[in-house]
C-alpha atoms as a printed R data frame, in Angstrom:
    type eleno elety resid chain resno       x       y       z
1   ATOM     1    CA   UNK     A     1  29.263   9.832  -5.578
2   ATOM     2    CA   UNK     A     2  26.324  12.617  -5.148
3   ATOM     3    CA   UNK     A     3  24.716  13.035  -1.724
4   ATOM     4    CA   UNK     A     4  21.553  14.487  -1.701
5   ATOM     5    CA   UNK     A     5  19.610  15.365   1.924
6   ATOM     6    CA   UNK     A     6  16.125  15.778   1.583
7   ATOM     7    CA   UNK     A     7  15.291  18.137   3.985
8   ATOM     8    CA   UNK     A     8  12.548  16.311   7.106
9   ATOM     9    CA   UNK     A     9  14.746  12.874   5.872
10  ATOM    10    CA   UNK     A    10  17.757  11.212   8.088
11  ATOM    11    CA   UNK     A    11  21.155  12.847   6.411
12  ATOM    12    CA   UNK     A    12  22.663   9.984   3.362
13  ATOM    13    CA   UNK     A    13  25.715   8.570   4.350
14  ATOM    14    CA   UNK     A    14  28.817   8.732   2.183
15  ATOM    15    CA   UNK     A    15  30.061   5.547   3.244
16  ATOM    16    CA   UNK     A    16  28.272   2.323   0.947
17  ATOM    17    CA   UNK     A    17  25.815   0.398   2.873
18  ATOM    18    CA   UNK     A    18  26.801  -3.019   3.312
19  ATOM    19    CA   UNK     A    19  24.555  -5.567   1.206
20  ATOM    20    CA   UNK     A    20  21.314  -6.769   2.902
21  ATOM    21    CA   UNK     A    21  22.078  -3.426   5.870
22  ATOM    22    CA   UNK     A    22  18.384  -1.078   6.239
23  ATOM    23    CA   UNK     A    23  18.709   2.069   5.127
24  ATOM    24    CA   UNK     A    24  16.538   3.995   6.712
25  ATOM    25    CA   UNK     A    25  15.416   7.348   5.444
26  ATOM    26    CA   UNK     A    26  11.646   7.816   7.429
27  ATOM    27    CA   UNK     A    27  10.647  11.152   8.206
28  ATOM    28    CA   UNK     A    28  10.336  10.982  12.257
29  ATOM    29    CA   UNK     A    29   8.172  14.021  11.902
30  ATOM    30    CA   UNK     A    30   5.765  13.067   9.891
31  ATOM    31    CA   UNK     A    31   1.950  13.949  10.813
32  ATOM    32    CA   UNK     A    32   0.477  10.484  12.147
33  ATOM    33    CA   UNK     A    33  -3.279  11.703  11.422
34  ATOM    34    CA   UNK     A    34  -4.977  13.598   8.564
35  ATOM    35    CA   UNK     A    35  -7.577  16.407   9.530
36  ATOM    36    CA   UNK     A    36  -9.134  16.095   5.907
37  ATOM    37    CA   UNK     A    37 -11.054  13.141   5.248
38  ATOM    38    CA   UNK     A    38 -11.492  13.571   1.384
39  ATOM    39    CA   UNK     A    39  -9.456  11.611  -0.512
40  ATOM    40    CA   UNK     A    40  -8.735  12.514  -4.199
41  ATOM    41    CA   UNK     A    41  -6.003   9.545  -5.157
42  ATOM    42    CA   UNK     A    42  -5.078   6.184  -3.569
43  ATOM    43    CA   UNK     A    43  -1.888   4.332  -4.896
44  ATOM    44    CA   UNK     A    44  -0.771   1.354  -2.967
45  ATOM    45    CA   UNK     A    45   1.862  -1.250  -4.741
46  ATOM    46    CA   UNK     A    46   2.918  -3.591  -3.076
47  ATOM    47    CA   UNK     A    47   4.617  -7.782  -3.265
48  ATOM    48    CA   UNK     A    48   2.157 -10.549  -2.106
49  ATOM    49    CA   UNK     A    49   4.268 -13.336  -1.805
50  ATOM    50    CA   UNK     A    50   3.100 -17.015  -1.332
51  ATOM    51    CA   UNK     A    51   6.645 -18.002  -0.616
52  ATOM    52    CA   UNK     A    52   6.233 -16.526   2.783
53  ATOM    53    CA   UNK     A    53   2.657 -16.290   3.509
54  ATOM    54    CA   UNK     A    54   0.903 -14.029   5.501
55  ATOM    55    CA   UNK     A    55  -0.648 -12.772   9.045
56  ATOM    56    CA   UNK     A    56  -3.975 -12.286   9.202
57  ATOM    57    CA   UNK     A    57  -5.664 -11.092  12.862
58  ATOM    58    CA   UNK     A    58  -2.675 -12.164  14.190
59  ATOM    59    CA   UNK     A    59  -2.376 -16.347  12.543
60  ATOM    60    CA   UNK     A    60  -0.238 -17.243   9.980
61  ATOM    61    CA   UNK     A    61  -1.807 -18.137   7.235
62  ATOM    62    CA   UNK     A    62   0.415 -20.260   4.484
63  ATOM    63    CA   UNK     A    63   0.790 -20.823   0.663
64  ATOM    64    CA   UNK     A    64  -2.053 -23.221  -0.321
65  ATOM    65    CA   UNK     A    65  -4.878 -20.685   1.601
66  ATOM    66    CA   UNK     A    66  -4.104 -17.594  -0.053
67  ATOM    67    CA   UNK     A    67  -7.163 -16.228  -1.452
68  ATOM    68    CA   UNK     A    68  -5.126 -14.175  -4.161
69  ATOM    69    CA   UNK     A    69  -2.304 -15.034  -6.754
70  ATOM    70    CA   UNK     A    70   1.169 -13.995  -6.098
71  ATOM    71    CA   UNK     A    71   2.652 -11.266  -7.539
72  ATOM    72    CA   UNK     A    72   2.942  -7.780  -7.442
73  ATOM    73    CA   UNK     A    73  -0.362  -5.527  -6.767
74  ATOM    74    CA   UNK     A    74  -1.512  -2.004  -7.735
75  ATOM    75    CA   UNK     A    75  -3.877  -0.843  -6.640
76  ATOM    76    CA   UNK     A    76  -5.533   2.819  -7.121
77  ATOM    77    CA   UNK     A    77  -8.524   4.972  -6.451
78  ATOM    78    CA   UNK     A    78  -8.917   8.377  -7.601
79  ATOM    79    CA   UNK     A    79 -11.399  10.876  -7.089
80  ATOM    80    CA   UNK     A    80 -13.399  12.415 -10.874
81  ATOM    81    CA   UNK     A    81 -16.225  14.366 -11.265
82  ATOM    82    CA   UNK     A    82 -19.001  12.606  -9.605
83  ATOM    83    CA   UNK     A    83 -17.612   9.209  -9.090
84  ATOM    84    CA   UNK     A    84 -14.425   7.633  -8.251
85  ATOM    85    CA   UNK     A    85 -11.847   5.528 -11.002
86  ATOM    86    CA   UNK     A    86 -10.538   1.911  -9.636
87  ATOM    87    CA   UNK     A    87  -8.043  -0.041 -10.772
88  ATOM    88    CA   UNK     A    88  -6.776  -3.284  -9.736
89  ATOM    89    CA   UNK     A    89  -3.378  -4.962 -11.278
90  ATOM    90    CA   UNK     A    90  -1.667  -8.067 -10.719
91  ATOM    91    CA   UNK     A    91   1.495  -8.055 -12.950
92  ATOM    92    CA   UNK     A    92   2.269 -12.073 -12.627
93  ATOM    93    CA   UNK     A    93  -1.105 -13.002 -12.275
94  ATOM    94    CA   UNK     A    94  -2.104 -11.047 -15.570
95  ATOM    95    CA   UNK     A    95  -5.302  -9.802 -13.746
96  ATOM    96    CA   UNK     A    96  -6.317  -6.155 -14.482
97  ATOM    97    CA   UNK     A    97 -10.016  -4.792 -13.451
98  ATOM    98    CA   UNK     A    98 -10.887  -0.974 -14.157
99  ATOM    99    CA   UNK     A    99 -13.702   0.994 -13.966
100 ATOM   100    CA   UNK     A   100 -16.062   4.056 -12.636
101 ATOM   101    CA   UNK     A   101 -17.525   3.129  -8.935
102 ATOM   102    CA   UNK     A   102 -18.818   5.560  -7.103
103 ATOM   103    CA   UNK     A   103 -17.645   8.227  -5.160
104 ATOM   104    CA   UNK     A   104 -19.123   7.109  -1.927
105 ATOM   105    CA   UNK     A   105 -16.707   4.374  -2.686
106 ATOM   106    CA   UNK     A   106 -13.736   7.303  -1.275
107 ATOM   107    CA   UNK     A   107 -14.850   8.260   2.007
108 ATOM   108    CA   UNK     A   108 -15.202   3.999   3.112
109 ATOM   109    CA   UNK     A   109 -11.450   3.903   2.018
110 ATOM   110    CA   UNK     A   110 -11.043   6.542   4.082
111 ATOM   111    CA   UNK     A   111 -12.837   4.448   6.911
112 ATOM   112    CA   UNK     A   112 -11.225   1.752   6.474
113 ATOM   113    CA   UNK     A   113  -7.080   3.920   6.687
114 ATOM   114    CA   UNK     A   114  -8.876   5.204   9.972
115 ATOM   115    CA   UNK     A   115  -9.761   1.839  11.237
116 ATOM   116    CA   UNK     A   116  -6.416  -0.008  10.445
117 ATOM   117    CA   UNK     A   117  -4.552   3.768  11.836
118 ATOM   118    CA   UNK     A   118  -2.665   3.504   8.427
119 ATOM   119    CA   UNK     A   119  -1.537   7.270   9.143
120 ATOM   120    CA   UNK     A   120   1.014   6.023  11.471
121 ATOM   121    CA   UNK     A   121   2.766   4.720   8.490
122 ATOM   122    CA   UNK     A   122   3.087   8.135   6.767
123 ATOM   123    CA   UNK     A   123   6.680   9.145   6.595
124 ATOM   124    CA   UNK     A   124   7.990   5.328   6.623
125 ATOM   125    CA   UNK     A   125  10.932   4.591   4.379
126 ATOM   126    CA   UNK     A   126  13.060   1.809   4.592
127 ATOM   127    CA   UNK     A   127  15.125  -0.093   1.823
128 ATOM   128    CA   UNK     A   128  17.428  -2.933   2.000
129 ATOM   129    CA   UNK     A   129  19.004  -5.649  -0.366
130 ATOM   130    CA   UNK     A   130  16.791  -8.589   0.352
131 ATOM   131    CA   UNK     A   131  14.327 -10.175  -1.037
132 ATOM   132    CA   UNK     A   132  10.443  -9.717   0.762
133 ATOM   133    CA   UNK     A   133   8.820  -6.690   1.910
134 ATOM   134    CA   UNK     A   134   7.552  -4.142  -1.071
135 ATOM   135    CA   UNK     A   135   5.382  -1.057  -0.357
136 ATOM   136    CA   UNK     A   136   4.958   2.076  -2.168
137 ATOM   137    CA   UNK     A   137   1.791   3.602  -0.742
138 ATOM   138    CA   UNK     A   138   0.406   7.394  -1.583
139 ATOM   139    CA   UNK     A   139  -2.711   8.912  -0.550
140 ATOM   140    CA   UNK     A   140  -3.535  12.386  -1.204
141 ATOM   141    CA   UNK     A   141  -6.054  14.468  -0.121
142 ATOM   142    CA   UNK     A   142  -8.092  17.843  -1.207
143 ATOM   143    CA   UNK     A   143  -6.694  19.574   1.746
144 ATOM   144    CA   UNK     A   144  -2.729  19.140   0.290
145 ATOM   145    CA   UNK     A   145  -2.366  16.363   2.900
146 ATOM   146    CA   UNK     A   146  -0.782  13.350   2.061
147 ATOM   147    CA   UNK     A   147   0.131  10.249   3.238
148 ATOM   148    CA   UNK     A   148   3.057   8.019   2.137
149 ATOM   149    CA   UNK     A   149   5.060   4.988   3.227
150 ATOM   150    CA   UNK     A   150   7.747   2.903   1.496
151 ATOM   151    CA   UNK     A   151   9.218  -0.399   2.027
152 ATOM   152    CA   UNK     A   152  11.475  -2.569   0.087
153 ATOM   153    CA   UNK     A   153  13.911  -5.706   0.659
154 ATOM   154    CA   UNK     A   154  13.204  -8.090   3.645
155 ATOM   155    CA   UNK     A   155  14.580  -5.989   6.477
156 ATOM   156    CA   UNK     A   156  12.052  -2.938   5.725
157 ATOM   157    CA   UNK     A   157   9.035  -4.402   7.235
158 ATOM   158    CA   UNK     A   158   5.796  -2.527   8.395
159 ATOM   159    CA   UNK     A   159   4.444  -2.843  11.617
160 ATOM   160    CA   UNK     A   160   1.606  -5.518  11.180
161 ATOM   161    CA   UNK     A   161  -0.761  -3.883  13.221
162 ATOM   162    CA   UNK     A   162  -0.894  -0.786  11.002
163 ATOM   163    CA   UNK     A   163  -0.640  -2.981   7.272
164 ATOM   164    CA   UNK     A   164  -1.679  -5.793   5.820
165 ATOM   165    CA   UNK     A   165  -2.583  -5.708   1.855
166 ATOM   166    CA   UNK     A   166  -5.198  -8.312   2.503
167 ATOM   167    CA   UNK     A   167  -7.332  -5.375   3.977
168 ATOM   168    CA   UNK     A   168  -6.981  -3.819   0.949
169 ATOM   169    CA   UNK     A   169  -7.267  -6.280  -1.193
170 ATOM   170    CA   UNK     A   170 -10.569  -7.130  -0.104
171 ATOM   171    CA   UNK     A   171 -11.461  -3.908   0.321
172 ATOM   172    CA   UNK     A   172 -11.037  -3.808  -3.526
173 ATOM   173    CA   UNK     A   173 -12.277  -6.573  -4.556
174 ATOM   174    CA   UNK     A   174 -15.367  -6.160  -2.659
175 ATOM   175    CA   UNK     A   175 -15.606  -2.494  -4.312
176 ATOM   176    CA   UNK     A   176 -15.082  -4.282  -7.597
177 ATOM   177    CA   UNK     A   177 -17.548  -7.362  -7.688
178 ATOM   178    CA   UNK     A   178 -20.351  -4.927  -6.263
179 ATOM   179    CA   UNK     A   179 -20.074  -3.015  -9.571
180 ATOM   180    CA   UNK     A   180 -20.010  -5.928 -11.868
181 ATOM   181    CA   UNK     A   181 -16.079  -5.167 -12.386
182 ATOM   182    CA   UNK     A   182 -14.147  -8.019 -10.472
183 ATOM   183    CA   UNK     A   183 -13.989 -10.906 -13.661
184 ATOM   184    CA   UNK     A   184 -16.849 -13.429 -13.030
185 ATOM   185    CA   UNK     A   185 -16.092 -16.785 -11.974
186 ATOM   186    CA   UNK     A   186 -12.812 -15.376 -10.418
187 ATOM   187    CA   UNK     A   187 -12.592 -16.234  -6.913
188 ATOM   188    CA   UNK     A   188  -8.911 -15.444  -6.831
């Protein structure tokens, strides 16, 4: 068995974790705020699962009113010459939507980490064995800063008050249908 330490990362165990145990590996001294505010890539993955539904300002909100398909989500903005690249992916759902927006498009995603205080989530990293909870977020910036959170298995969750994909989800989609990208007709 090899055990690495990162350093800034809690030290690996050598004894096996037991199945469906939280491993958690955050960095407790990770910056909670950015100084830049120019983003050059966003990279969020993460599970949206109709099996369990999901919280939205605070109400549950199940299966049948979910206003996307199931599945797992990328989504990504990055920062070109004088505009900004989406892309939007939903692996069961099939759905992919690409395209140049632009780059004022960057700093309201920026707005919108700062309103939802999705720094505090930088240095997050917790795995388990069960099903539920995916993350994998990464947003860098021109300064060098970046921000980055992970979450897998159904033990890992986020604290709700700093994520919930439907924020970016619609955040996206809205980005999308206001430059003709978002497929027509699809509501979902």
């Amino acid at each position: 068995m090899v055990i690495m330490t990162l350093t800034g990362w809690a030290a690996a165990s050598a004894e096996p974790e037991p199945d469906g145990a939280v491993v958690d590996t955050s960095r407790r001294d990770a910056p909670q705020s950015t100084v830049s505010k120019d983003i050059v890539a966003f990279s969020v993955q993460f599970a949206w699962n109709d099996e369990i539904g999901h919280s939205e300002n605070g109400m549950f909100v199940p299966d049948a009113e979910q206003p996307y398909p199931q599945g797992i989500w990328r989504l990504t903005l990055k920062k070109s010459q004088d505009s900004a690249v989406l892309e939007i992916q939903c692996q069961n759902a099939g759905l992919r939507v690409a395209g140049t927006v632009p780059s004022a498009t960057l700093p309201a995603l920026q707005e919108l980490i700062e309103l939802r205080g999705i720094a505090r989530l930088n240095g997050h990293a917790k795995r388990d064995t069960a099903l539920g909870e995916l993350l994998d977020l990464h947003i860098r910036y021109a300064s060098g800063e970046r921000i980055t959170a992970h979450a897998e298995g159904g033990g890992a969750t986020l604290p709700e008050k700093h994520w919930n994909p439907l924020w970016f989800l619609d955040f996206f989609r809205n980005i999308a249908t206001d430059n003709s990208l978002w497929p027509a007709g699809n509501t979902e």
